[in-house]
C-alpha positions as CSV (number, residue, x, y, z in Angstrom):
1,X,0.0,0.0,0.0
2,X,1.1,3.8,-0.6
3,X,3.3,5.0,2.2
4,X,0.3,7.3,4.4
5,X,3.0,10.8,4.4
6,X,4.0,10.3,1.0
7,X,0.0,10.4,-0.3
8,X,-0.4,12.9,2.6
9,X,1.9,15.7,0.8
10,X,1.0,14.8,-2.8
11,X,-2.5,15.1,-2.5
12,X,-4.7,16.7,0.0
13,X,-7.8,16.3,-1.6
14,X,-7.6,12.1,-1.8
15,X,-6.1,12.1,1.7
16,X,-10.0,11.4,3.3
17,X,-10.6,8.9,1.2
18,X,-6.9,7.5,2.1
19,X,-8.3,8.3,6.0
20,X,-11.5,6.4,6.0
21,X,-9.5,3.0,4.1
22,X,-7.5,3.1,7.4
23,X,-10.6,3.3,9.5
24,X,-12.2,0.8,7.5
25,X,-9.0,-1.7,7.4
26,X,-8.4,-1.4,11.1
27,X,-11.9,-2.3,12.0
28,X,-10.9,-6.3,10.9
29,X,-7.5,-5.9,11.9
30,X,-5.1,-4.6,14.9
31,X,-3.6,-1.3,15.0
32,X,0.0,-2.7,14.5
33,X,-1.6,-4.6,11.3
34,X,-2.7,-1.4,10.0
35,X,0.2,0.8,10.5
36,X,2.3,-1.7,9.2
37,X,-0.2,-1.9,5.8
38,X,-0.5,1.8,5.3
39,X,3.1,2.7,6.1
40,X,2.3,4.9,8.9
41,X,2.6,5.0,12.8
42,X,-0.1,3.4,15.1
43,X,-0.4,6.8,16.5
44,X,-1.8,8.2,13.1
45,X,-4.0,4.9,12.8
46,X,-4.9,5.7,16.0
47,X,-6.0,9.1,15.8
48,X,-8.1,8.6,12.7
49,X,-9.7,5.2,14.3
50,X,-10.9,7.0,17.1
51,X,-11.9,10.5,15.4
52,X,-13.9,8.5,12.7
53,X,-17.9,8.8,13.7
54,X,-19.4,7.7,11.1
55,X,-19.6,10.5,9.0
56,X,-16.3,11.3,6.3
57,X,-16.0,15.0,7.8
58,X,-14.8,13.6,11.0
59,X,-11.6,12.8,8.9
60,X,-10.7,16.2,7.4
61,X,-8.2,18.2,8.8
62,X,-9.0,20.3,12.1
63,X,-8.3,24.3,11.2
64,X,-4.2,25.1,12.4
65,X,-5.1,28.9,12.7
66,X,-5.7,29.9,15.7
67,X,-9.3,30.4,17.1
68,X,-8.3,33.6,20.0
69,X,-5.7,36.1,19.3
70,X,-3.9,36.9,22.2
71,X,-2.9,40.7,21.9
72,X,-5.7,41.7,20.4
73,X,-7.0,45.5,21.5
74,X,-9.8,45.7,24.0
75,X,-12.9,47.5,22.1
76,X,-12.5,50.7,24.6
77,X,-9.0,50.7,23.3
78,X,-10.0,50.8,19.7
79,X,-13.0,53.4,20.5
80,X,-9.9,55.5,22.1
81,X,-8.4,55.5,19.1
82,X,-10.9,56.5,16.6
83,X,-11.8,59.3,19.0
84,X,-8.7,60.4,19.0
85,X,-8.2,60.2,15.0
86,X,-11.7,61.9,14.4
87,X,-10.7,64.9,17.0
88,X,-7.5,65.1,15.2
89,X,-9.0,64.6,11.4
90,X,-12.0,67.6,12.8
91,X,-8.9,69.5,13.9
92,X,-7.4,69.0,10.4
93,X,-4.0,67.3,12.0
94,X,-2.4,64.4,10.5
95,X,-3.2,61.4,12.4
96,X,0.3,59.7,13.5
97,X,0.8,56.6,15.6
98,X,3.3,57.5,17.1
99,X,1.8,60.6,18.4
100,X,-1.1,59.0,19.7
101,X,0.9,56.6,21.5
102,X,3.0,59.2,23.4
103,X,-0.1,61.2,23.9
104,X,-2.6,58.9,25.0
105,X,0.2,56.9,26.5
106,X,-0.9,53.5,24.7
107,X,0.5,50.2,25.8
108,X,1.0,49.2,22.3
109,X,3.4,49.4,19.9
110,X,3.7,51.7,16.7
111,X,2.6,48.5,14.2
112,X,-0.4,47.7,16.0
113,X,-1.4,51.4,16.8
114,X,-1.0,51.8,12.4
115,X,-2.7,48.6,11.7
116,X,-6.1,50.1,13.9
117,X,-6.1,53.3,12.4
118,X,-5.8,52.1,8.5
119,X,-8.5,49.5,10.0
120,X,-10.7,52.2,11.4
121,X,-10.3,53.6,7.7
122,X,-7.7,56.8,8.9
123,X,-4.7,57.5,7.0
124,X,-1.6,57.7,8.9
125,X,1.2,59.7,7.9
């Protein structure tokens, strides 16, 4: 049988159906037996075994992005900010992060600061 890593990087697509011929094999044989027959570590057979429920979605991929960002701004943080960039936009100032961090005495750095205002729809300078 095709070594299980080799099919895995050629071919994402076929991979489930690569997936559900483990599940299916190791349901009449051990979990050495299938490893050995797909080229593969019991671990992997084992991982697919027990995440299969029935249903072929249970083999795809779980998402690697992850689901929280850690240093994201605080929405009173962001509403700071584009007060800050309307009162200087009224005012007729150039909006720059850097200001607004030494002014407001922000927590954040200069990147982060730019990326809120361009994402609040201001033009930094």
């Amino acid at each position: 049988m095709a070594n299980y890593n080799e099919m895995y990087l050629k071919s994402k697509d076929k991979i489930v159906g690569l997936r559900s011929a483990i599940v299916r094999y190791a349901k009449n044989h051990s979990i050495s037996e299938t490893a050995e027959y797909f080229e593969t570590t019991r671990k992997t057979v084992r991982k697919w075994y027990s995440r299969y429920d029935g249903d072929l979605d249970s083999l795809e991929d779980y998402s690697k992005r992850p689901h929280n960002i850690r240093n994201k701004l605080q929405a009173e943080d962001v509403k700071k900010i584009a007060d800050r960039c309307e009162l200087q936009r009224s005012h007729r100032k150039k909006i720059v992060g850097a200001y607004l961090i030494r002014d407001m005495d922000l927590p954040f750095s200069l990147p982060t600061v730019n990326k809120y205002i361009e994402l609040l729809g201001f033009k930094t300078d």
